[in-house]
C-alpha positions in Angstrom: -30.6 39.3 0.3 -27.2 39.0 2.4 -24.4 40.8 2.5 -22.4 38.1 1.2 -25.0 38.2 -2.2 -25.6 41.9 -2.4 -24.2 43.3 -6.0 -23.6 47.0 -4.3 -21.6 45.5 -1.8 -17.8 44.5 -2.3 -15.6 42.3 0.2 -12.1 42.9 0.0 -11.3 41.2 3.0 -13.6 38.6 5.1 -16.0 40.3 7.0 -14.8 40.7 10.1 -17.9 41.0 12.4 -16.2 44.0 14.0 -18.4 46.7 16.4 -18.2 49.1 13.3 -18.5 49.3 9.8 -17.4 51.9 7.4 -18.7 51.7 4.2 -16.6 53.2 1.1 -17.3 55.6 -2.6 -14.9 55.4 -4.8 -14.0 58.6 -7.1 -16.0 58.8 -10.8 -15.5 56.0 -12.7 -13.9 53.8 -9.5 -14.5 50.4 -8.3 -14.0 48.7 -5.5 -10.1 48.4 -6.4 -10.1 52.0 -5.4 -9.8 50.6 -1.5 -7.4 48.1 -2.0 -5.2 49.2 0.6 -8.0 49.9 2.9 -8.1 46.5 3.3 -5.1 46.3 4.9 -4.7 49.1 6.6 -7.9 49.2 8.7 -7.6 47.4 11.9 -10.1 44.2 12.6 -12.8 46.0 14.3 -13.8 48.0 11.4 -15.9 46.2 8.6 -15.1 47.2 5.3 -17.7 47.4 2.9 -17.0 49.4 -0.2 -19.9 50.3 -2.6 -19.7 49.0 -6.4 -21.9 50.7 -8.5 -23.8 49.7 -12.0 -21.4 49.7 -15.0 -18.0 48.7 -13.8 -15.9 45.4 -12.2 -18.8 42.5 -11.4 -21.8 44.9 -12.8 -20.1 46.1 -16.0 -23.1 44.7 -18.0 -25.5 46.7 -16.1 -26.2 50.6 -17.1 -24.2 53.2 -14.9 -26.7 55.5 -13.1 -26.6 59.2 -13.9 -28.6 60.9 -11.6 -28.1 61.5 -8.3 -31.5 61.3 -6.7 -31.7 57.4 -8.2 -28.5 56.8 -7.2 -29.4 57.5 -3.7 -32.6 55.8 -3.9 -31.5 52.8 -5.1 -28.7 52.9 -2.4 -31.0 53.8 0.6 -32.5 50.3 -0.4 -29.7 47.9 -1.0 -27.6 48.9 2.1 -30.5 49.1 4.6 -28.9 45.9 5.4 -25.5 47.4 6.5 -26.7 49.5 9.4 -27.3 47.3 12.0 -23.9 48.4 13.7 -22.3 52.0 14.3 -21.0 53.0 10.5 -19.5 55.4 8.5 -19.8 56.8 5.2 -16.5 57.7 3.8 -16.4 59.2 -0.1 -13.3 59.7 -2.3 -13.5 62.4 -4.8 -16.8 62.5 -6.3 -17.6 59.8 -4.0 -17.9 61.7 -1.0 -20.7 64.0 -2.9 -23.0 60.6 -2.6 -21.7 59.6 0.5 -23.3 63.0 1.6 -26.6 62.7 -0.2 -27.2 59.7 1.4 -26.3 60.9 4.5 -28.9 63.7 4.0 -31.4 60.6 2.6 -30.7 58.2 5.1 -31.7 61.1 8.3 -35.3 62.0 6.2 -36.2 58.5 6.0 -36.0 57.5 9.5 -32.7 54.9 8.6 -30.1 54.7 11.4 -27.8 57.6 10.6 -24.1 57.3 10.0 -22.1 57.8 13.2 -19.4 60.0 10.9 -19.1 61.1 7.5 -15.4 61.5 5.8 -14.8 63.0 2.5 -11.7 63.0 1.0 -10.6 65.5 -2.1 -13.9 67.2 -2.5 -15.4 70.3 -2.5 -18.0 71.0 -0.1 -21.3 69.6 -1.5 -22.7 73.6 -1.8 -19.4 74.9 -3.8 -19.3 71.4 -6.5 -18.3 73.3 -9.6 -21.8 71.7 -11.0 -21.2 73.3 -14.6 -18.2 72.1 -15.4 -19.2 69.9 -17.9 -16.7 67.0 -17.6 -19.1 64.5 -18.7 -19.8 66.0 -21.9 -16.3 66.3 -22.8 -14.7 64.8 -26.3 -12.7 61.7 -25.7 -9.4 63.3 -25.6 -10.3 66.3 -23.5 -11.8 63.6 -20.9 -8.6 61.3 -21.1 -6.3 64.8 -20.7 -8.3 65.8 -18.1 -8.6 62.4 -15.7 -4.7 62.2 -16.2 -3.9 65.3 -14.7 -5.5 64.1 -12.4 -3.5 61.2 -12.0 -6.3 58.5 -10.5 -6.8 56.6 -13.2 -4.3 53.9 -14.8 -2.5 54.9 -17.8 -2.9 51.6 -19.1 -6.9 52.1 -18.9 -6.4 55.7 -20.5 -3.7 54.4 -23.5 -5.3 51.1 -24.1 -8.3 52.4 -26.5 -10.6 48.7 -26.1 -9.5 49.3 -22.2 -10.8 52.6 -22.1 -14.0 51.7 -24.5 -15.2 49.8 -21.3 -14.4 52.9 -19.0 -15.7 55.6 -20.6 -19.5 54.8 -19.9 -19.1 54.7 -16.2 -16.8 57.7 -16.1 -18.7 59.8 -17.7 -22.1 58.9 -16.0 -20.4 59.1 -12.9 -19.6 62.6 -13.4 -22.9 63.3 -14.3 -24.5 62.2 -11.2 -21.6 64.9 -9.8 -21.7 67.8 -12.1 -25.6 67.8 -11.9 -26.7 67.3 -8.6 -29.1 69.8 -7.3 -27.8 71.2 -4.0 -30.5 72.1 -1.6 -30.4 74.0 1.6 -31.6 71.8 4.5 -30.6 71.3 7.7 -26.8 70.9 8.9 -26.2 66.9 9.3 -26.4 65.6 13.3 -23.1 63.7 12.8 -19.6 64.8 12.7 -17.9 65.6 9.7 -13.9 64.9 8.7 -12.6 66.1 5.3 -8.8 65.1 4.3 -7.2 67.5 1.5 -4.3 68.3 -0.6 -2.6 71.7 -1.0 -1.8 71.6 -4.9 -4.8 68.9 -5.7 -6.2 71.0 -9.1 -9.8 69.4 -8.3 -10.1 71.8 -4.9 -8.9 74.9 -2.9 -8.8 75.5 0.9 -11.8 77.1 1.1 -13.9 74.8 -0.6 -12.6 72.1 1.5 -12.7 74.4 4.7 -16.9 74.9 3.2 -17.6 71.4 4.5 -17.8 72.9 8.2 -21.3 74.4 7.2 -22.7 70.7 6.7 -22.4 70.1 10.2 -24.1 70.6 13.7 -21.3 68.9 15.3 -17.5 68.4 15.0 -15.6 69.2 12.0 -12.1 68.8 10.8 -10.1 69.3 8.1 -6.2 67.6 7.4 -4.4 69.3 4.6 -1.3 66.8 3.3 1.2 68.0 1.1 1.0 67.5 -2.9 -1.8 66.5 -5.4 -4.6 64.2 -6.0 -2.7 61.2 -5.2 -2.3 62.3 -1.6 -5.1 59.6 -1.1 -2.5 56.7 -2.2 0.5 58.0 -0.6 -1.0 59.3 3.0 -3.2 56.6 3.1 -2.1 54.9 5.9 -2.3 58.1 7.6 -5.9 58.3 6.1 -6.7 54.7 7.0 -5.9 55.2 11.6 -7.4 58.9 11.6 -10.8 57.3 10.7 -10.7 54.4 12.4 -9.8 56.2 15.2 -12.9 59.0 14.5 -15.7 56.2 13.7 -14.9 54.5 16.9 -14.9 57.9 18.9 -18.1 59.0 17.2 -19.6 55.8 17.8 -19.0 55.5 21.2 -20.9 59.1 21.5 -24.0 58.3 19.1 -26.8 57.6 21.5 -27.5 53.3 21.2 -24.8 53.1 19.5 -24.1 49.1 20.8 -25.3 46.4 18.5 
């Protein structure tokens, strides 16, 4: 299967055959919409590849996943294909939770590892508040508590046939968040870069500053001003910081040329 023909992977720009790749998690219940302005923002050298999963967009016919361990199974498999170049995993929101359990499932089966890892609003992967039961919420409890949040469209959450097709990938989204099983293993090889909010209500300094534990190698941590939607306004700010990181990593990731 190509790239150009792979269902997980979404082009929002022409490949650009650049020296790296950075390949993109949206938050619970995202699509590949969710990097929109990625796609203009990252500079030609840096392949964009952003990850659409089961149950939404192209694949809304097909069951979401709701289990971690599958999820990462299946996606050790379909994006073997996408490490043939230095890449980076980069997850937004509950995104960056998978982006990090495939990091850890990528390094145990032998795969190329990522050069860099980015997670954006999320808690370290050991301080996920894993009972918080999101996913089992009653529609209107889940609708309050994703607008507070403020990441997904108020059309999708006032528009009940709008939201009829959202809800299954939202809330089996979550799942695969709220009940993956943390284990203790060894701090990943690669650096680590975590991008925060100082009032975002889904996370605290501290469990953003917890993501230095996952690491044997660099970490950092840039705190912007306001709430969730700090990933929308700062993003161009986002955008050069990790272009600017995956080709520094890169370039210090032994055989890290094509």
């Amino acid at each position: 299967m190509s790239i150009s023909t792979n269902p997980w992977i979404a082009r929002l720009r022409p490949a650009s055959g650049g020296r790296y790749r950075l390949i993109c998690f949206a938050h619970a219940g995202g699509g590949a919409a969710t990097f929109r302005g990625f796609a203009q923002d990252l500079p030609d050298d840096v392949d964009l590849c952003v990850v659409r999963l089961p149950g939404r967009e192209s694949r809304l016919r097909e069951l979401p996943v709701r289990k971690m361990g599958e999820l990462v199974g299946l996606l050790e498999e379909a994006l073997e294909e996408l490490l043939d170049v230095p890449y980076g995993l980069f997850g937004y929101c509950s995104g960056a939770l998978t982006a990090f359990e495939l990091a850890r499932r990528l390094r145990d089966g032998g795969h190329r590892p990522p050069a860099a890892l980015f997670a954006c609003a999320c808690p370290s992967p050991a301080l996920v508040l894993r009972g918080s039961g999101v996913h089992e919420l009653s529609r209107p409890d889940l609708t309050e508590h994703l607008d507070a949040l403020g990441i997904i469209p108020e059309t999708i959450l006032d528009t009940p046939g709008l939201f009829d097709m959202f809800e299954p990938s939202v809330r089996a989204d979550y799942e695969v968040y709220e009940t993956d099983e943390y284990a203790d293993a060894a701090p990943l090889d690669l650096p680590v870069s975590v991008f925060g909010a100082t009032n975002d209500p889904s996370t605290t300094v501290p469990t953003l500053l917890d993501w230095r534990t996952e690491t044997s190698k660099d970490f950092s941590l840039r705190l912007f001003p306001g709430d969730h939607g700090f990933f929308e306004k700062d993003r161009r700010v986002i955008t050069d910081a990790v272009a600017a990181e995956l080709r520094g990593a890169a370039a210090r990731t032994p055989g890290a040329g094509r």
